[in-house]
N, CA, C and O atoms as a GROMACS GRO file, in nm:
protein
  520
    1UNK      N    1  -0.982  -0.197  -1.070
    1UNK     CA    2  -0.920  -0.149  -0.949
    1UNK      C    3  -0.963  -0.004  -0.929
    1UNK      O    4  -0.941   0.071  -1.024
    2UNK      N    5  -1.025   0.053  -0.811
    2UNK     CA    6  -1.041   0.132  -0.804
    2UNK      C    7  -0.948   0.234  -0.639
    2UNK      O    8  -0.935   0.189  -0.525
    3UNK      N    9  -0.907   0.358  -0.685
    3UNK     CA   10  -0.769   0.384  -0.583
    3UNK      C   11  -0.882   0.497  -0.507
    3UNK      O   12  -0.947   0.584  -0.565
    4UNK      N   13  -0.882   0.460  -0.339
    4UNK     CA   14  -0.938   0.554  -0.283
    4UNK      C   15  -0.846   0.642  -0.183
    4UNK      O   16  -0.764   0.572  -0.123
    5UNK      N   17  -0.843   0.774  -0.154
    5UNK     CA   18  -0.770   0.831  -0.018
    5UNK      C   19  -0.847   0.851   0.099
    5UNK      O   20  -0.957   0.905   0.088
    6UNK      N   21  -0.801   0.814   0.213
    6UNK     CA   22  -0.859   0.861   0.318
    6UNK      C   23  -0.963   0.820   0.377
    6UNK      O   24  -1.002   0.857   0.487
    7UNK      N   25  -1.047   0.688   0.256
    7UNK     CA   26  -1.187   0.637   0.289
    7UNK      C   27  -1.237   0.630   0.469
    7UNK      O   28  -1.164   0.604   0.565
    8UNK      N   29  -1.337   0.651   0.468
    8UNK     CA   30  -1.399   0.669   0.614
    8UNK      C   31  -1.515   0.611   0.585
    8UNK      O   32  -1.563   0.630   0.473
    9UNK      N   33  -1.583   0.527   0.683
    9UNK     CA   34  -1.711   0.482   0.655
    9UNK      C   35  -1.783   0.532   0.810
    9UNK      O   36  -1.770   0.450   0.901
   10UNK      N   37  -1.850   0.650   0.837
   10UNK     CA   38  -1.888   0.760   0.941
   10UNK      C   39  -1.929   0.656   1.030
   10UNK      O   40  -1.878   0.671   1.142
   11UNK      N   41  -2.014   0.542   1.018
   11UNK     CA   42  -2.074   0.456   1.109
   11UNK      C   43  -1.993   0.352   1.177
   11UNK      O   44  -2.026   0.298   1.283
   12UNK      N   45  -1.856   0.322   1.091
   12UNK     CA   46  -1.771   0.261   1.172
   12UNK      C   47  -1.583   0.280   1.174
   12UNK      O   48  -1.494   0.245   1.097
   13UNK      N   49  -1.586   0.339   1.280
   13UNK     CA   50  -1.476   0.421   1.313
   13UNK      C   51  -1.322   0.280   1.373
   13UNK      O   52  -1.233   0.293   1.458
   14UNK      N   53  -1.344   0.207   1.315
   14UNK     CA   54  -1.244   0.125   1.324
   14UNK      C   55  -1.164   0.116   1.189
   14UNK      O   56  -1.214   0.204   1.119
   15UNK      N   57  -1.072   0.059   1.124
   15UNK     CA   58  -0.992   0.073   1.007
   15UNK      C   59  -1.085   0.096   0.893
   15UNK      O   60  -1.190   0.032   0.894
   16UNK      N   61  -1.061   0.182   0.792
   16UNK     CA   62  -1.174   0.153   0.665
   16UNK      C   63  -1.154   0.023   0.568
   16UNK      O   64  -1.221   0.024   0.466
   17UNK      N   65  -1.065  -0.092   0.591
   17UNK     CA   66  -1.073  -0.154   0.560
   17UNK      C   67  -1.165  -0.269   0.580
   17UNK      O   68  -1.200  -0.348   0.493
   18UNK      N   69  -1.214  -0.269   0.758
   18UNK     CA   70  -1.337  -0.365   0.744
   18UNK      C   71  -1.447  -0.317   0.704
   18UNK      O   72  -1.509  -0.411   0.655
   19UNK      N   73  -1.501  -0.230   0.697
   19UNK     CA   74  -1.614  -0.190   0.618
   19UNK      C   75  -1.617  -0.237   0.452
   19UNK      O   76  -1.705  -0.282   0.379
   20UNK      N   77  -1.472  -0.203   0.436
   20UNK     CA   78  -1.483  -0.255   0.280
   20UNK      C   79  -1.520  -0.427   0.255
   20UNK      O   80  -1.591  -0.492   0.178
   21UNK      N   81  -1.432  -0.455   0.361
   21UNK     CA   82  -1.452  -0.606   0.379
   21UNK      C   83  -1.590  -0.664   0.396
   21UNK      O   84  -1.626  -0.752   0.317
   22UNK      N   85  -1.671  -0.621   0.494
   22UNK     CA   86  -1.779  -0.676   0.510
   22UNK      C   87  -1.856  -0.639   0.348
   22UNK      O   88  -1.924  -0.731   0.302
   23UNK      N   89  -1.849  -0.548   0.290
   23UNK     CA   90  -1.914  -0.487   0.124
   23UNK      C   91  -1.865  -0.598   0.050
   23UNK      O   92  -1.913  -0.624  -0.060
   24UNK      N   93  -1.762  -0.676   0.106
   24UNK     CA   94  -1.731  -0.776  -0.024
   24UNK      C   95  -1.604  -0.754  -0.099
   24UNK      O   96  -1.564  -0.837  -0.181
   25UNK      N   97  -1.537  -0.639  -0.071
   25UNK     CA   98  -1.418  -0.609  -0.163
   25UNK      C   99  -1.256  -0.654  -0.074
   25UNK      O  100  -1.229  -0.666   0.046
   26UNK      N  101  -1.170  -0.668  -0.208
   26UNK     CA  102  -1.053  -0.710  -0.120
   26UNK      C  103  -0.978  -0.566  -0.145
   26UNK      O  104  -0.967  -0.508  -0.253
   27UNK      N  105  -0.937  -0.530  -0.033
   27UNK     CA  106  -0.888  -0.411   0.013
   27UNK      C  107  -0.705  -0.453  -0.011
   27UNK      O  108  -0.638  -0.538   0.047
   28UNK      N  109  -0.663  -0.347  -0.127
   28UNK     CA  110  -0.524  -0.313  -0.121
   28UNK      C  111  -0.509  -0.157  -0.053
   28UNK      O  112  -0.568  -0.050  -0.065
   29UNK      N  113  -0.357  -0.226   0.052
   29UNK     CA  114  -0.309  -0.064   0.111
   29UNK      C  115  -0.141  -0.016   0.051
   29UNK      O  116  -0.033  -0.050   0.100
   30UNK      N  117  -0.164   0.063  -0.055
   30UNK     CA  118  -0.030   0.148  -0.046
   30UNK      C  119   0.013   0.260  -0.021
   30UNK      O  120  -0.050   0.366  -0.014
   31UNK      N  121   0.137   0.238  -0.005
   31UNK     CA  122   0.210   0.343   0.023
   31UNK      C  123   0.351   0.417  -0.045
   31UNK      O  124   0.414   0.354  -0.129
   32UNK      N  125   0.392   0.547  -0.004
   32UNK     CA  126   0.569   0.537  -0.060
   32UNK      C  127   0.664   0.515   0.058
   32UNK      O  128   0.631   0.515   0.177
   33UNK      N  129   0.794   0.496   0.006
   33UNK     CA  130   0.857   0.460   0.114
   33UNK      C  131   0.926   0.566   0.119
   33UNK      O  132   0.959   0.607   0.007
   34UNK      N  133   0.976   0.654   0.243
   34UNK     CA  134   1.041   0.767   0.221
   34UNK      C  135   1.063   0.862   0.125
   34UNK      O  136   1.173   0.908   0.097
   35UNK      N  137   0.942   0.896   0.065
   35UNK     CA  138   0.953   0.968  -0.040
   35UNK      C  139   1.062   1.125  -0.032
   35UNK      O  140   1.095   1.171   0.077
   36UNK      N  141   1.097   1.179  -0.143
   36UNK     CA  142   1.202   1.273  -0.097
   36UNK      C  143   1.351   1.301  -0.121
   36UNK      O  144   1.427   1.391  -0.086
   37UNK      N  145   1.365   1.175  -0.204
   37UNK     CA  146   1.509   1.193  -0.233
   37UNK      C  147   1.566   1.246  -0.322
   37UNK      O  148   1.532   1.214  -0.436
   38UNK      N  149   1.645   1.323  -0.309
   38UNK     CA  150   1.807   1.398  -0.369
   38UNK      C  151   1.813   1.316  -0.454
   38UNK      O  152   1.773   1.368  -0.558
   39UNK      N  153   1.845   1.203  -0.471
   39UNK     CA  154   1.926   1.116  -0.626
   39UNK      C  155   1.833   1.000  -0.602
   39UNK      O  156   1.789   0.996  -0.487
   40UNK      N  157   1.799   0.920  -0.669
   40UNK     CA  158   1.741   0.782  -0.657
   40UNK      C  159   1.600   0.774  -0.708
   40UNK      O  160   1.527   0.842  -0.780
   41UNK      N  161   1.593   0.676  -0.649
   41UNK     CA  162   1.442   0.610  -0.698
   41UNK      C  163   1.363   0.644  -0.592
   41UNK      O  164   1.403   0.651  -0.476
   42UNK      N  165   1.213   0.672  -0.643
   42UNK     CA  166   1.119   0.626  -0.550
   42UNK      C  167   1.049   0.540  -0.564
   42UNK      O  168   1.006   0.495  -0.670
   43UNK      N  169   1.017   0.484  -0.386
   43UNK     CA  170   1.019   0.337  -0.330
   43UNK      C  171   0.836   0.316  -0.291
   43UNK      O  172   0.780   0.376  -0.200
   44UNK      N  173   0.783   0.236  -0.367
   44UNK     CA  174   0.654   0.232  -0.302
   44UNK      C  175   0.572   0.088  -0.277
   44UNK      O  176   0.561   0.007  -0.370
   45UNK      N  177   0.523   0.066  -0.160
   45UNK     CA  178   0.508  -0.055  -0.186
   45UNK      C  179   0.324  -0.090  -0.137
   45UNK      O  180   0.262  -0.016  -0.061
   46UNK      N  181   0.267  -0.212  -0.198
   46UNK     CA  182   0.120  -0.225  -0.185
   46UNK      C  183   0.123  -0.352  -0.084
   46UNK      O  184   0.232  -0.406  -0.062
   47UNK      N  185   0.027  -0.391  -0.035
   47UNK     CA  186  -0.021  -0.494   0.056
   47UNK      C  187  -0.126  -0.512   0.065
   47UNK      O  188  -0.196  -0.414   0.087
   48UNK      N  189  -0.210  -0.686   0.050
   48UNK     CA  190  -0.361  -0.688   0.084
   48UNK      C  191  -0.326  -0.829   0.220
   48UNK      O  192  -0.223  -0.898   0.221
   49UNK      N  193  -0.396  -0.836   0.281
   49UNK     CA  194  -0.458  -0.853   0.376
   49UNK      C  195  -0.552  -0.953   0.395
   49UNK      O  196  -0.662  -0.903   0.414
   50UNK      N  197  -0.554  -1.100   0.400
   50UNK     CA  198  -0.737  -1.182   0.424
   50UNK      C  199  -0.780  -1.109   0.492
   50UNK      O  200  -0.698  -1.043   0.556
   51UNK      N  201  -0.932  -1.081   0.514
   51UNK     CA  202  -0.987  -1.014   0.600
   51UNK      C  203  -0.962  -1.057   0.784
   51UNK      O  204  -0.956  -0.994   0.890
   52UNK      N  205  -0.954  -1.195   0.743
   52UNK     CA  206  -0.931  -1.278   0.866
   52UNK      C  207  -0.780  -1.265   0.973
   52UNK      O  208  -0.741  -1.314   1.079
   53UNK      N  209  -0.737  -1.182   0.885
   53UNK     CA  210  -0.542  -1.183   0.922
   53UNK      C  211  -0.541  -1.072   0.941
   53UNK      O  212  -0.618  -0.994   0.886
   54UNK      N  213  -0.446  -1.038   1.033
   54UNK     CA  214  -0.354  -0.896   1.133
   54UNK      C  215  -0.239  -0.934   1.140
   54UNK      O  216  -0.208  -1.052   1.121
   55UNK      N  217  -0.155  -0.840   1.167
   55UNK     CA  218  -0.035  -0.841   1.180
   55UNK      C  219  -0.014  -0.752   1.329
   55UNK      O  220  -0.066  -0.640   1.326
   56UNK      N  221   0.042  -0.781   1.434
   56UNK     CA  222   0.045  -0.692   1.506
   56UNK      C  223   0.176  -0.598   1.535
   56UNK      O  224   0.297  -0.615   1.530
   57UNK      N  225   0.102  -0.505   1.563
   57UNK     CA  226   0.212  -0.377   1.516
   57UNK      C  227   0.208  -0.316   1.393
   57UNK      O  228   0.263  -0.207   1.404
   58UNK      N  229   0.180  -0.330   1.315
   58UNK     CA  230   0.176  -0.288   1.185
   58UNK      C  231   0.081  -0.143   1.224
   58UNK      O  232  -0.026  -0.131   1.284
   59UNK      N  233   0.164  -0.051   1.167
   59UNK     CA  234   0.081   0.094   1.191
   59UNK      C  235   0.152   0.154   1.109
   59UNK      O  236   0.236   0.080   1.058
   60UNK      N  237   0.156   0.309   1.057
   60UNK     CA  238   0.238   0.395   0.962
   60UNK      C  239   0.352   0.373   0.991
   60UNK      O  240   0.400   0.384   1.104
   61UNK      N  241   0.418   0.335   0.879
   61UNK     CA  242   0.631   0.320   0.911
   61UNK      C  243   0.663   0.372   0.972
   61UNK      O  244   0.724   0.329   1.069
   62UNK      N  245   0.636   0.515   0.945
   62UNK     CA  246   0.713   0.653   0.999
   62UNK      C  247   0.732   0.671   1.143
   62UNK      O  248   0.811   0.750   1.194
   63UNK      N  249   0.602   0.540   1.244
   63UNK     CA  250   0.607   0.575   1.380
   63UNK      C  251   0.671   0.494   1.388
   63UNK      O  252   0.729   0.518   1.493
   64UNK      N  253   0.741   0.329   1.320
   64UNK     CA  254   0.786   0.240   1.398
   64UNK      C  255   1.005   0.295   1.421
   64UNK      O  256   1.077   0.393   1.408
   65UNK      N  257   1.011   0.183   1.451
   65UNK     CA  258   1.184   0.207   1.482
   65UNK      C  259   1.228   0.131   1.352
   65UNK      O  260   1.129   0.096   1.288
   66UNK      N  261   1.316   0.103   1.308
   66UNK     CA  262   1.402   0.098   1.189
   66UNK      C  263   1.410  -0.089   1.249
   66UNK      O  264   1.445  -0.178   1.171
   67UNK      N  265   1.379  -0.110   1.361
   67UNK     CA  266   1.428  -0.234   1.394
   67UNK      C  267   1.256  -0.319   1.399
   67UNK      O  268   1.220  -0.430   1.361
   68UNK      N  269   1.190  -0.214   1.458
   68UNK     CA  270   1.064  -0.292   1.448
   68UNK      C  271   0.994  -0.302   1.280
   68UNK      O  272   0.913  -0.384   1.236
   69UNK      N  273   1.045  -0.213   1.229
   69UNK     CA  274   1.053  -0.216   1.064
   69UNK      C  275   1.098  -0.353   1.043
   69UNK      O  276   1.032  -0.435   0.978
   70UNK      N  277   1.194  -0.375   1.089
   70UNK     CA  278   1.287  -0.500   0.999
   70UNK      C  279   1.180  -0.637   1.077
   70UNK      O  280   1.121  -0.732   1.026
   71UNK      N  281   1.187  -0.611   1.157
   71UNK     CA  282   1.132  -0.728   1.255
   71UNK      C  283   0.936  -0.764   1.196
   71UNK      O  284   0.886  -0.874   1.213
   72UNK      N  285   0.889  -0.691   1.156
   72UNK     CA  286   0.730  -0.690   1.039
   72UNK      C  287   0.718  -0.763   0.933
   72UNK      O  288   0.643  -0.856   0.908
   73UNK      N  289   0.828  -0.694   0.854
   73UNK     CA  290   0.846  -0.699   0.730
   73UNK      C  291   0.823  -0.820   0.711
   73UNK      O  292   0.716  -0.845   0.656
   74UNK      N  293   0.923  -0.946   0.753
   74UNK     CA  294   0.908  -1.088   0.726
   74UNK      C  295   0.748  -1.162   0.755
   74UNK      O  296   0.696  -1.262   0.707
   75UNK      N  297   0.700  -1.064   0.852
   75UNK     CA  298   0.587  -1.107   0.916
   75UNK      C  299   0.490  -1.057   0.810
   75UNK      O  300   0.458  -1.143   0.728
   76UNK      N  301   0.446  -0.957   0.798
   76UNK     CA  302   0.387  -0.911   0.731
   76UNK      C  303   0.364  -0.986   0.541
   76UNK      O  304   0.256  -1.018   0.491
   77UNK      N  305   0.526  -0.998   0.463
   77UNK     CA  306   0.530  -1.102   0.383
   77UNK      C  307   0.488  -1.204   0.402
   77UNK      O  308   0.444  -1.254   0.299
   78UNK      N  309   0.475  -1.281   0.512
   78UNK     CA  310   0.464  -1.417   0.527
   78UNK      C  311   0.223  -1.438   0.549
   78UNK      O  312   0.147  -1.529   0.513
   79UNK      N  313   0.202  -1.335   0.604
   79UNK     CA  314   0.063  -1.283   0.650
   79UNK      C  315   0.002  -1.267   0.535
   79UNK      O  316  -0.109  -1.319   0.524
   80UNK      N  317   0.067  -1.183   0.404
   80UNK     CA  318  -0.023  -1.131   0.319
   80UNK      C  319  -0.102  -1.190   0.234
   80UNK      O  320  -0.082  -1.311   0.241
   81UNK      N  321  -0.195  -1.160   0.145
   81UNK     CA  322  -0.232  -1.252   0.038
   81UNK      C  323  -0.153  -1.258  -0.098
   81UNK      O  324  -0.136  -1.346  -0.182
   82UNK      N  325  -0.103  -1.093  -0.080
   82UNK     CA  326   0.002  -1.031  -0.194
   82UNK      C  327   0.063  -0.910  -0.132
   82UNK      O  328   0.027  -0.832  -0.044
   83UNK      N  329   0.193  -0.923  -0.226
   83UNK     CA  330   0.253  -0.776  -0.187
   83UNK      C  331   0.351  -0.784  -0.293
   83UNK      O  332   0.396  -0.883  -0.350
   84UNK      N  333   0.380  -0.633  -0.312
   84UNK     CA  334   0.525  -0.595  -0.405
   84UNK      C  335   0.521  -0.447  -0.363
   84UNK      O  336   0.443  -0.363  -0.318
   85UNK      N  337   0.624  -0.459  -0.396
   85UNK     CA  338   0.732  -0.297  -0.426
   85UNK      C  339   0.778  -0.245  -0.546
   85UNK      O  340   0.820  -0.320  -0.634
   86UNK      N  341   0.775  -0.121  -0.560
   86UNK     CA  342   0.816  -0.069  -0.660
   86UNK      C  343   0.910   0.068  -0.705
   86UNK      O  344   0.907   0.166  -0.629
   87UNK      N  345   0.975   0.072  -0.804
   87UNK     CA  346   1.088   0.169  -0.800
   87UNK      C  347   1.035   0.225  -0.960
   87UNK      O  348   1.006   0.172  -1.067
   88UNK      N  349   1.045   0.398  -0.889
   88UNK     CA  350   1.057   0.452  -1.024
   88UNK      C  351   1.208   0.529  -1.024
   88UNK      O  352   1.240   0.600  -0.929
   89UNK      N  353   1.271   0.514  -1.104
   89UNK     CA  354   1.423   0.584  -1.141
   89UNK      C  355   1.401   0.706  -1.106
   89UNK      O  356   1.292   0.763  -1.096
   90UNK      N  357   1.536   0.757  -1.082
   90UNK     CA  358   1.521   0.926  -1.110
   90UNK      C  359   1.486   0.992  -1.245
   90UNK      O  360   1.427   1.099  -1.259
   91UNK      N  361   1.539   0.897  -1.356
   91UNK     CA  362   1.540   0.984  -1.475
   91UNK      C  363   1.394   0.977  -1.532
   91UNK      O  364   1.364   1.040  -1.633
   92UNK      N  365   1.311   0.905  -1.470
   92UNK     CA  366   1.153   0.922  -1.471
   92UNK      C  367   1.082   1.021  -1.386
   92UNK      O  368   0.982   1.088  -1.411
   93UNK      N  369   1.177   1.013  -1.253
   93UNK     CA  370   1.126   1.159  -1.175
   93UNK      C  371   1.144   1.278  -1.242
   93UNK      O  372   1.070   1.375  -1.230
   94UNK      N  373   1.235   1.273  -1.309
   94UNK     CA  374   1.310   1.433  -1.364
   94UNK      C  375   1.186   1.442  -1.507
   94UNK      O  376   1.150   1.546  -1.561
   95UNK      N  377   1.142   1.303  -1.543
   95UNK     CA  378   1.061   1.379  -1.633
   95UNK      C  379   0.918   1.439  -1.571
   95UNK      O  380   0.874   1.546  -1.613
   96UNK      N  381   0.848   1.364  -1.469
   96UNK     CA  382   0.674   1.394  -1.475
   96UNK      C  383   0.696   1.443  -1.293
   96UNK      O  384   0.594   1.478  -1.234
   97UNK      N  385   0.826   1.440  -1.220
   97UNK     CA  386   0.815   1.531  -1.103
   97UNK      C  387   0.777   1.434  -0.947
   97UNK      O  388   0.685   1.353  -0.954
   98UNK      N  389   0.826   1.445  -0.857
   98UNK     CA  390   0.871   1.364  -0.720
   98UNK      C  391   0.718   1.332  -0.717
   98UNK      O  392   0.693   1.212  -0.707
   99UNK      N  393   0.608   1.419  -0.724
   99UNK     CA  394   0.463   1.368  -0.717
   99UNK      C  395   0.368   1.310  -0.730
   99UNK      O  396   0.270   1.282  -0.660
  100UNK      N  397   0.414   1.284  -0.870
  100UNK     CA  398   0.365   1.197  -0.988
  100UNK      C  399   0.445   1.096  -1.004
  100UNK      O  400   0.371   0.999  -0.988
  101UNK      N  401   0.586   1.046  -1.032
  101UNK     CA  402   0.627   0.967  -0.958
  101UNK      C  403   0.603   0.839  -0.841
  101UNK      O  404   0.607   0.716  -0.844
  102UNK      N  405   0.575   0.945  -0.738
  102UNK     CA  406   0.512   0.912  -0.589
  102UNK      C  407   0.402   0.769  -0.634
  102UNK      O  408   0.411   0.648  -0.613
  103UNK      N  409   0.275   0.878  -0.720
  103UNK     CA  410   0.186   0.789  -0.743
  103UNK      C  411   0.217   0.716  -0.839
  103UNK      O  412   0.148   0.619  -0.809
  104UNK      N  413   0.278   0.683  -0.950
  104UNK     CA  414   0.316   0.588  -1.028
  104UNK      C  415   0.332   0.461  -0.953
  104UNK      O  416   0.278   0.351  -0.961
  105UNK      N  417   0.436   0.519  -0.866
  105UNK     CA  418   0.504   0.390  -0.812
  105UNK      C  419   0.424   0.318  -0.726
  105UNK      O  420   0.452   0.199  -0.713
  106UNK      N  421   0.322   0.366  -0.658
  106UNK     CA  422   0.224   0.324  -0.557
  106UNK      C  423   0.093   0.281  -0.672
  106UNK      O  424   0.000   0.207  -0.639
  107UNK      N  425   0.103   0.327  -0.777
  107UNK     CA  426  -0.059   0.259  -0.868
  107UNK      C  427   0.010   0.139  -0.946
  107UNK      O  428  -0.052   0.054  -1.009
  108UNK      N  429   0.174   0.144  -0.930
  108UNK     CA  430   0.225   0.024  -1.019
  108UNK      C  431   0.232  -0.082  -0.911
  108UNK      O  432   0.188  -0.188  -0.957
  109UNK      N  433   0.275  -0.095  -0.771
  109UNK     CA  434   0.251  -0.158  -0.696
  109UNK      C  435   0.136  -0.231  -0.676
  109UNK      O  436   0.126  -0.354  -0.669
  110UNK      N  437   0.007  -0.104  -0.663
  110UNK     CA  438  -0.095  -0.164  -0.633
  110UNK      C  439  -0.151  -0.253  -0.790
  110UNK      O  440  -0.251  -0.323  -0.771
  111UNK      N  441  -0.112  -0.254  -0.892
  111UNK     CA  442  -0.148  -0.277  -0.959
  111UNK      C  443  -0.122  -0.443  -0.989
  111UNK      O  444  -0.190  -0.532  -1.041
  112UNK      N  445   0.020  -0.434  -0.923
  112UNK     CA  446   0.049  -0.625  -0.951
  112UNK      C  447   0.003  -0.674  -0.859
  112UNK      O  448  -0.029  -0.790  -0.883
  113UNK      N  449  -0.028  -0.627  -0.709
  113UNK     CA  450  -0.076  -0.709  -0.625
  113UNK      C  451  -0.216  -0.751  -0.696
  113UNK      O  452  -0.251  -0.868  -0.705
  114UNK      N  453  -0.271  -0.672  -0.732
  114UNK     CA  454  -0.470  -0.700  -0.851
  114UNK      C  455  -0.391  -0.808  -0.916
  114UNK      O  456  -0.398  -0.893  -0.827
  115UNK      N  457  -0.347  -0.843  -0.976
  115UNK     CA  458  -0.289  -0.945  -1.062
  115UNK      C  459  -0.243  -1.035  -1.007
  115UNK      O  460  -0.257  -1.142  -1.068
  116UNK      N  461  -0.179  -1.042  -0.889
  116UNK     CA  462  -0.180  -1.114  -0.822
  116UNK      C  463  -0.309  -1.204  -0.755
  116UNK      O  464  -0.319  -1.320  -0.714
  117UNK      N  465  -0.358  -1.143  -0.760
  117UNK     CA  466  -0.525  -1.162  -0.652
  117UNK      C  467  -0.636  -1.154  -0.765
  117UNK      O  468  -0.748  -1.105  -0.752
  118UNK      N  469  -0.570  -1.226  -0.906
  118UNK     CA  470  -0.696  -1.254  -0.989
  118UNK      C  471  -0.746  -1.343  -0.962
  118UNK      O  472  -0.686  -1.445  -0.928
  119UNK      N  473  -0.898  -1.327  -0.969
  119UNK     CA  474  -1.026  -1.367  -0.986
  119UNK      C  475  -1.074  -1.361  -0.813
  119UNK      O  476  -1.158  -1.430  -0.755
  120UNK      N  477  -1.007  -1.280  -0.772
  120UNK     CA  478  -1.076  -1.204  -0.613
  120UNK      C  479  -1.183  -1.139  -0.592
  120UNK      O  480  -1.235  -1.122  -0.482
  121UNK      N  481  -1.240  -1.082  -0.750
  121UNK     CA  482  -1.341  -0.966  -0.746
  121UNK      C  483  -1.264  -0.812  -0.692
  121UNK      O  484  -1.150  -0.777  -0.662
  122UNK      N  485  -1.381  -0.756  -0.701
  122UNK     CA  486  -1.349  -0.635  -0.700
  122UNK      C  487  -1.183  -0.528  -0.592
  122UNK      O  488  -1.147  -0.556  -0.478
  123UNK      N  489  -1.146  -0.457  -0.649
  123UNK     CA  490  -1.076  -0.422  -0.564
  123UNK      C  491  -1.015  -0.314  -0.536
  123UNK      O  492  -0.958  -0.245  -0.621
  124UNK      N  493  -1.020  -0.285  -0.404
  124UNK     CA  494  -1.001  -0.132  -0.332
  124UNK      C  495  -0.827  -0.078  -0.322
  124UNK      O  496  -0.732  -0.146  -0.285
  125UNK      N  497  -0.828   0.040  -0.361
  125UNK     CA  498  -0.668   0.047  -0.310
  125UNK      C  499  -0.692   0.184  -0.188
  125UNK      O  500  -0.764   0.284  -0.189
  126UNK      N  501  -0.613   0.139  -0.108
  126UNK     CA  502  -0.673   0.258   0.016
  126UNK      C  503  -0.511   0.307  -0.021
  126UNK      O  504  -0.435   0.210  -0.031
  127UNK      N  505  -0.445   0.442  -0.043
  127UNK     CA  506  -0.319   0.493  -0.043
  127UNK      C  507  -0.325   0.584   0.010
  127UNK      O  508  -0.432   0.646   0.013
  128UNK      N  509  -0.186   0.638   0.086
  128UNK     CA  510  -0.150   0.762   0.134
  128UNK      C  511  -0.209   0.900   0.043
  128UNK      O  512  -0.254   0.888  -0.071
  129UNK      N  513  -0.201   1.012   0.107
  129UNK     CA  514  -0.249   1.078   0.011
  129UNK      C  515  -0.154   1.160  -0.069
  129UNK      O  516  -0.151   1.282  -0.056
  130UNK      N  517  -0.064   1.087  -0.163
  130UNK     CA  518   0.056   1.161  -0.218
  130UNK      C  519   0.009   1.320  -0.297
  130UNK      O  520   0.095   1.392  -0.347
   0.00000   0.00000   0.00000
């Protein structure tokens, strides 16, 4: 598994995930979920995608409504090839820090969806840039 940020492929300015796609790789996307909290866990979750499948609407959480959130979600589960979520405690934040954390929880995510999607070949994790 290899975790990239921000990937851009200069010649084609549509998602960097079809570029990866056409290369042959199955593209995981994670993220955190509201990272930031006062007491709790942080929330992060991964998703891959057939190349062949969309979801529409699906864009950064942060722009949708709390309702078009809820209204995806099932869609999006039902679309994917894999997905999970993941929680790191606070008393793991308090040891290695909200940042590190952040990415734990998003490389542990992305990590079962790969396990999920054994014998897929190679595979991309496109993540926020915590």
């Amino acid at each position: 598994m290899m975790i990239m940020s921000k990937l851009k492929d200069p010649e084609d300015h549509s998602w960097p995930e079809t570029f990866l796609w056409r290369q042959g790789y199955v593209v995981i996307g994670a993220d955190e979920v509201g990272r930031g909290p006062l007491a709790g866990p942080v929330t992060a979750g991964a998703v891959c995608f057939p190349p062949d499948n969309s979801v529409t609407g699906v864009t950064d959480s942060k722009a949708l409504t709390a309702t078009e959130r809820l209204l995806l979600s099932p869609r999006i589960r039902e679309s994917a090839a894999a997905w999970e979520v993941c929680h790191i405690e606070a008393s793991r934040i308090d040891q290695i820090n909200l940042l590190q954390a952040t990415r734990e929880a998003m490389s542990e995510a992305a990590g079962k969806v790969t396990d999920e999607l054994n014998g897929f070949g190679s595979a991309l994790v496109l993540r926020s840039e915590a």
